[in-house]
N, C-alpha and C positions, 0 to 999 in steps of 0.2 A: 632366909636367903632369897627365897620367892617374892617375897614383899620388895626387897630391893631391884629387882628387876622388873618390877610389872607396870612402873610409867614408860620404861621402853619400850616395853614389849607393846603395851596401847599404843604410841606414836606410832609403831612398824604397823599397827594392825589400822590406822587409821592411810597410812602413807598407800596401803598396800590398796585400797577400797575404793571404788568397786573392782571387779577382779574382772569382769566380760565386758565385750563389746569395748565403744569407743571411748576414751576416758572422760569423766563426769565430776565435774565438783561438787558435792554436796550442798546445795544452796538453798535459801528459804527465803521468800520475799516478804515473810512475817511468822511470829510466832508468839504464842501466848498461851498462858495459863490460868486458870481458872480454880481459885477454891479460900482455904482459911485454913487454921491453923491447924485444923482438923486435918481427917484421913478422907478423899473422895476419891472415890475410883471409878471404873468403867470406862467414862465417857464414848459412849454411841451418841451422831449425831445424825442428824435427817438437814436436807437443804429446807427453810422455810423461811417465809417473810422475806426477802431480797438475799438471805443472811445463814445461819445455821443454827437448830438448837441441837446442845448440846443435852445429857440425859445419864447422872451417875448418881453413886449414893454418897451420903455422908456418913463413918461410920459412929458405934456408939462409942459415948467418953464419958465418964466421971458422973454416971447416972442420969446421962442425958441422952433421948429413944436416937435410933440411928435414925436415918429422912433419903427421901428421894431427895437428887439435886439437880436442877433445870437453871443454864445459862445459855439465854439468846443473844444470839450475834448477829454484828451485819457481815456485810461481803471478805472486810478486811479482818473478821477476828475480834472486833473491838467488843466489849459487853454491853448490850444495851439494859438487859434487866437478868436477875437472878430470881427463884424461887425455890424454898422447900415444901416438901410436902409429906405426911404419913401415907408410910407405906399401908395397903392391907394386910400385911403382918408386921410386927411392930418391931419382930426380933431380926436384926442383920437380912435385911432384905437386898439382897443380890440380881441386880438387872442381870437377865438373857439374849434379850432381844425389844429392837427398840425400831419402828416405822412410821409413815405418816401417809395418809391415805387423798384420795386426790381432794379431799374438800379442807385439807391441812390438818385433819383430828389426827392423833395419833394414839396408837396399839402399841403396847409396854407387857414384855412377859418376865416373869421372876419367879425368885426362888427365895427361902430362906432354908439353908444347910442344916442348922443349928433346932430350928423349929420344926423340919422338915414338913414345910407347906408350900406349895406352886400357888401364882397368884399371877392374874392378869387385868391389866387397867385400861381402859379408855381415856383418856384427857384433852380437852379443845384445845388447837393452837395455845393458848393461851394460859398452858397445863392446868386447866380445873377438870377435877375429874367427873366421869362420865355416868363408869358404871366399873363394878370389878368383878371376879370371879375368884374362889379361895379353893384349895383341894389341900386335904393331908391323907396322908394313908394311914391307915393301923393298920397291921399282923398281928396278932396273940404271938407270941415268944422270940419275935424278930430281934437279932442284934442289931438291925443295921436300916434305918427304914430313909427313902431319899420321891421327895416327890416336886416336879420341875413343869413350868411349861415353858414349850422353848418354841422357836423359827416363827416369830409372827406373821403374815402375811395375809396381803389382801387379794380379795378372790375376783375374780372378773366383774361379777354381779356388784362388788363393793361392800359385800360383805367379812367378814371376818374369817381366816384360819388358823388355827393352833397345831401345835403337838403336846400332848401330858402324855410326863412320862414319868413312869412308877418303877422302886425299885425296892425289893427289900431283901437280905439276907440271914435265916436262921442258922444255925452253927448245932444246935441240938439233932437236927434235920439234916444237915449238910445240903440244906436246898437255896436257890438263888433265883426270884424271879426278877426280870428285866421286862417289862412289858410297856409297848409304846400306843397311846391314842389320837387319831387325828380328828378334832373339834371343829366343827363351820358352827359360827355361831350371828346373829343378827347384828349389825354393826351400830344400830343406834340403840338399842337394847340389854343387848348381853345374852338373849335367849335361846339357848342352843338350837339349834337347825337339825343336824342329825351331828353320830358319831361314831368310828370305825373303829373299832378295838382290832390292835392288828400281830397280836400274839403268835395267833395260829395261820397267819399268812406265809409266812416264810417258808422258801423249798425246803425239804426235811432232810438234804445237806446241807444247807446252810448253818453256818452257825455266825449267831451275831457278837462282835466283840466290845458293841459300845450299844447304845440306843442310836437313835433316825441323826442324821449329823446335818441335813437341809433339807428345806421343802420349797417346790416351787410351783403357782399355777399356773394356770393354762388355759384356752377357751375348753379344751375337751375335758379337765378335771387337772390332777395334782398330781407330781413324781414327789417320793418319801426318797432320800438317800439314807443309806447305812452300813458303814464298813463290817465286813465281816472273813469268814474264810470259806471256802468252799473242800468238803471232804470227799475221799481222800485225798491226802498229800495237803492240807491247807493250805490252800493257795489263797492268797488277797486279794480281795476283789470288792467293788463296790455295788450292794443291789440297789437296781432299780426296781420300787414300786410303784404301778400306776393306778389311780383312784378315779372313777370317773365322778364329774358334777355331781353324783350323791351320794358317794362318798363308800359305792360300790369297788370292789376290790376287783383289779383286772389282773395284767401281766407282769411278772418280774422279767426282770433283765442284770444281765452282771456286765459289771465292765474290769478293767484290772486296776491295779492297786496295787503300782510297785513300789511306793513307798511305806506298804504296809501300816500308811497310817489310820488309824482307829479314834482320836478324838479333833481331829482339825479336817474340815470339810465345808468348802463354799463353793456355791454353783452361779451361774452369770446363765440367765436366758435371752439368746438373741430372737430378734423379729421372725428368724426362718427357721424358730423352732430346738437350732442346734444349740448344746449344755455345755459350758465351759467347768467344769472340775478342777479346784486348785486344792491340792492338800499337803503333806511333809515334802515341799521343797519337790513340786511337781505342778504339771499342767497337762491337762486330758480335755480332746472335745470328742465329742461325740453329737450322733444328728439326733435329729428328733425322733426315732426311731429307738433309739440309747445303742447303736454300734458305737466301738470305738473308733476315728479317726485316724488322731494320731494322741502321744504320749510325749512331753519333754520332758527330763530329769534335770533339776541345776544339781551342778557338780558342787562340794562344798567347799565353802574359804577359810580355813584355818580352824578347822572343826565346827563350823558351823554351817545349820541348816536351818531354814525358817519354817515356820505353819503358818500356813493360807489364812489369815482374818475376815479379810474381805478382798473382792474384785468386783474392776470397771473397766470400760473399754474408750480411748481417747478419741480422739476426730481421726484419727488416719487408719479406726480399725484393730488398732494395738491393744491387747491385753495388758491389764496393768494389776498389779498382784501386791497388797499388803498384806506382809509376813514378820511373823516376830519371831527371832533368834534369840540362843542364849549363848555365852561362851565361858571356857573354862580352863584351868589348867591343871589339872590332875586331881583336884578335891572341889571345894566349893564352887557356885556358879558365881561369877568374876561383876559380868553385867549380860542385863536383855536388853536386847535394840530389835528397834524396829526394819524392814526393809522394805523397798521399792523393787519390785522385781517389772521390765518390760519383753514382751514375745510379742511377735510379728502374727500377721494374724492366720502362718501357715506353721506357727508353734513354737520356732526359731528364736530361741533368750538373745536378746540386744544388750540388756542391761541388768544388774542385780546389784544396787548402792542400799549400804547401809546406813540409816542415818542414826550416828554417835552420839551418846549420852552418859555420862560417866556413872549411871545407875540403872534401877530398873524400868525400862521405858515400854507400855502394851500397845500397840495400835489395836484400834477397835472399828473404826469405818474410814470408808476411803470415797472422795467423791471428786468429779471432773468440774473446774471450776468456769467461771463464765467466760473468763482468760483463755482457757484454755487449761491452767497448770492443772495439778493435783493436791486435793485438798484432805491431811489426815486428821483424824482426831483418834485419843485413847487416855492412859492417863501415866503419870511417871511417880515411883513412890520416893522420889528425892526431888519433890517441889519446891519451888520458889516462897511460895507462901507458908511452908511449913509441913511435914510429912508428903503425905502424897497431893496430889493434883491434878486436874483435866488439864488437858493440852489441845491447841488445834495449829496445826499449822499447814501453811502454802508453800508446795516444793515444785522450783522452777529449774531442776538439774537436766530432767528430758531434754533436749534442743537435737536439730530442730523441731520445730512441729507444723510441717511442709503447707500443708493446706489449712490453717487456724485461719477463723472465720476473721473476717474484711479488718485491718486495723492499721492505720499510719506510723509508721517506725522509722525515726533519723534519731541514729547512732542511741539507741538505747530508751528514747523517750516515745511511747506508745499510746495510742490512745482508743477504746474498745467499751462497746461497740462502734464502728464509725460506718455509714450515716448513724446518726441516736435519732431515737423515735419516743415520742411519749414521752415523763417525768421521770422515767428512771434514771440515776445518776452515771454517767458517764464512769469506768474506770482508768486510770493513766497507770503507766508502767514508767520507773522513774529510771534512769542513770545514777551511778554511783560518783557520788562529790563528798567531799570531807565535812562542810556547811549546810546550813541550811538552802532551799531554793526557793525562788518565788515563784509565781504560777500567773501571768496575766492574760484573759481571752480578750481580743480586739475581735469585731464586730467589721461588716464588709466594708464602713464607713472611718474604720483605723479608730474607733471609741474604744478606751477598756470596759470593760461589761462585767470582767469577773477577776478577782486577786485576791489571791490564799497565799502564804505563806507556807511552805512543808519543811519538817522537819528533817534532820542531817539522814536521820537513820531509816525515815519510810525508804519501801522500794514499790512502793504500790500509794496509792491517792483516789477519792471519788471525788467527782467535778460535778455538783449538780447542774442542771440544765432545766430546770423546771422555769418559767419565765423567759428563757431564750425563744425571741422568734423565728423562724425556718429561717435558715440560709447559708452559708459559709463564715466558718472563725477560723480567726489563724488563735495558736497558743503558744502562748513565748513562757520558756521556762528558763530563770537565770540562777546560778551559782555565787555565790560570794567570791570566787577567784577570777570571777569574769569571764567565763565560759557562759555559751547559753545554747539554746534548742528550740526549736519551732517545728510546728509541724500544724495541718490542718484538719477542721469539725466539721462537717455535713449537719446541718440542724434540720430533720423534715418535719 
């Protein structure tokens, strides 16, 4: 009887979405997927090369090893190349955490569950690898043995930061260690720098109920975050620890934690210092100091709550929060979707849209695009290509976006950056027509100079400019029903 009822009850839940602030269409000015017939999950991406690369695994099938999988993008989503690669363990190697450091190289932390070995990569832009690093644990008569390294990050100096973290439980003993370490290790090498074993750092009421859940640094050293409770009366709270440059152990701090949540935690650090906290369907800042500021709580829609993935902050200031929800109706879980959650930058929820998938959909990073929009990536296990799949998509449902930097706009057709400088490709923001449209630049002497055709369904285009000499273009864009658009190019 449930079954019978549950494509309505999705209309209602889709009709009903977003539930705050002013109403929002769920919109996407592209989308795409990325994989084979296979199983690939994760996808964390990092911005690189004009474009994004993307970073998940492939899993194992039919006697063939599971692999890292690397697909680079340009601006719009499109694949300009794919690669595998062996993991440093060969068994179900599970990405943690995935960055890119300012000279493009990038830092890769994992896991394999099954093997229980943490492992961490170096790979050049160009994923070849660099250098790795391998840890397993042993116990003598452990049930239960789990070793990870997790929150990659780069240190001021440009060197490397880690966490390993070890876990094992014996049942003979009835004993459980949790023990977390923070690694700085040499960025072109691998060779450790120093390492803080931070077991016996915690206040002696504290109790922790997960390991370190973010790390972030700093010029003066590193905050470790980690949910736990504070006795008595367990109250939730999140501690701050702080690490100076060598990796000297300083001051704890608690902040609260009222959504009691214990394995979803990301922090956003701004220029002045102060710590954005987004965890079970909340947002906390607090200053550089780790006071708390303020706290918002989103209320839920229809039983549903998200966990914070990742956070960024748009041009006007605004937090912007990707979260993944699940929903259900009394037994199994139905579907996971992703959300866009937006706050004002004095705490205040604008917006909380879901964006609909008729399966299970993760977001994994979230990034502010050159537009302006927001750009997600993660992976959905009901792909296009066959099982699961990396996804990236651009969500243009925000509007306005009051002060987005210099761009020409008649009636839907945009064009950014405007002046363009250098060889980089111009992006256009297109109008919706049922056709395809053509694209011609005239030149200040009325010459066409440049003509593309676009297809019915792009909402976005790049215009190269490489060869244009400085000065003003108009660009005429025409529809198949005879409608057309113009708007003007600054060439410097």
């Amino acid at each position: 009887m449930v079954a019978r009822f549950l494509p309505a009850l999705t209309l209602f839940l889709l009709l009903s979405l977003p539930h705050l602030g002013q109403a929002q269409t769920p919109a996407l000015n592209w989308r795409h997927e990325y994989g084979t017939s296979r199983n690939e999950t994760e996808g964390f991406s990092v911005p690189l090369n004009g474009g994004y690369l993307l970073a998940g695994e492939r899993s194992y099938f039919n006697g063939t090893a599971a692999l890292l999988y690397f697909v680079q993008t340009n601006a719009l989503g499109d694949t300009l190349w794919t690669k595998t690669l062996s993991a440093p363990v060969a068994v179900n190697p599970h990405i943690t955490g995935f960055v890119r450091d300012a000279a493009g190289n990038l830092l890769l932390t994992g896991t394999s569950y099954s093997a229980n070995v943490g492992f961490v990569m170096k790979l050049t832009s160009a994923c070849v690898p660099v250098w790795d690093r391998v840890r397993q644990l042993n116990v003598a008569g452990a049930d239960f043995l789990r070793t990870s390294y997790l929150f990659p990050t780069i240190a001021n100096d440009g060197n490397y930061v880690f966490v390993e973290y070890l876990y094992s439980s014996t049942t003979s003993t009835q004993t459980n260690t949790n023990d977390d370490k923070i690694i700085k290790v040499n960025q072109a090498t691998g060779v450790e720098i120093w390492a803080t074993n931070l077991h016996n750092t915690y206040a002696t009421n504290f109790n922790l109920s997960t390991s370190a859940r973010a790390l972030i640094a700093s010029p003066t050293g590193y905050t470790l975050f980690i949910p736990g409770y504070i006795a008595p009366g367990y109250t939730p709270v999140v501690a701050q620890l702080r690490l100076s440059t060598s990796g000297a152990v300083g001051s704890i701090r608690f902040a609260p934690n009222p959504a009691a949540a214990t394995h979803f935690l990301n922090v956003l650090q701004e220029t002045s210092g102060s710590m954005i906290l987004t965890g079970r369907s909340t947002l906390t800042k607090l200053n550089a100091q780790g006071d708390t500021l303020w706290t918002t709580s989103v209320p839920p829609a229809f039983g549903r709550q998200w966990d914070g993935a990742a956070i960024t902050q748009d041009r006007q200031g605004n937090y912007i929060v990707l979260g993944n929800s699940y929903f259900r109706v009394g037994g199994p879980v139905l579907s996971e979707n992703i959300h866009l959650a937006r706050f004002r930058p004095n705490g205040q929820l604008v917006n909380d849209t879901m964006l609909y998938r008729p399966s299970q959909t993760y977001g994994r990073s979230l990034h502010l695009a050159a537009n302006g929009e927001l750009v997600v990536s993660g992976y959905s296990n009901n792909g296009s290509n066959g099982g699961a799949d990396l996804f990236m998509l651009q969500f243009r449902g925000f509007r306005p976006l009051a002060n987005r930097a210099a761009a020409a706009t008649v009636a839907g057709f945009a064009v950014y950056p405007n002046p363009a400088a250098g060889s980089e490709a111009v992006r256009l923001t297109l109008p919706e027509r049922p056709g395809p449209r053509t694209l011609v630049v005239f030149d200040g002497l009325g010459r066409a100079v440049r003509q593309q055709v676009l297809p019915a369904t792009a909402r976005e285009a790049l215009l190269p400019v490489a060869g244009l000499p400085p000065g003003l273009y108009l660009l005429r864009l025409s529809a198949t029903d005879g409608q057309t658009w113009t708007t003007k190019l600054l060439r410097e």
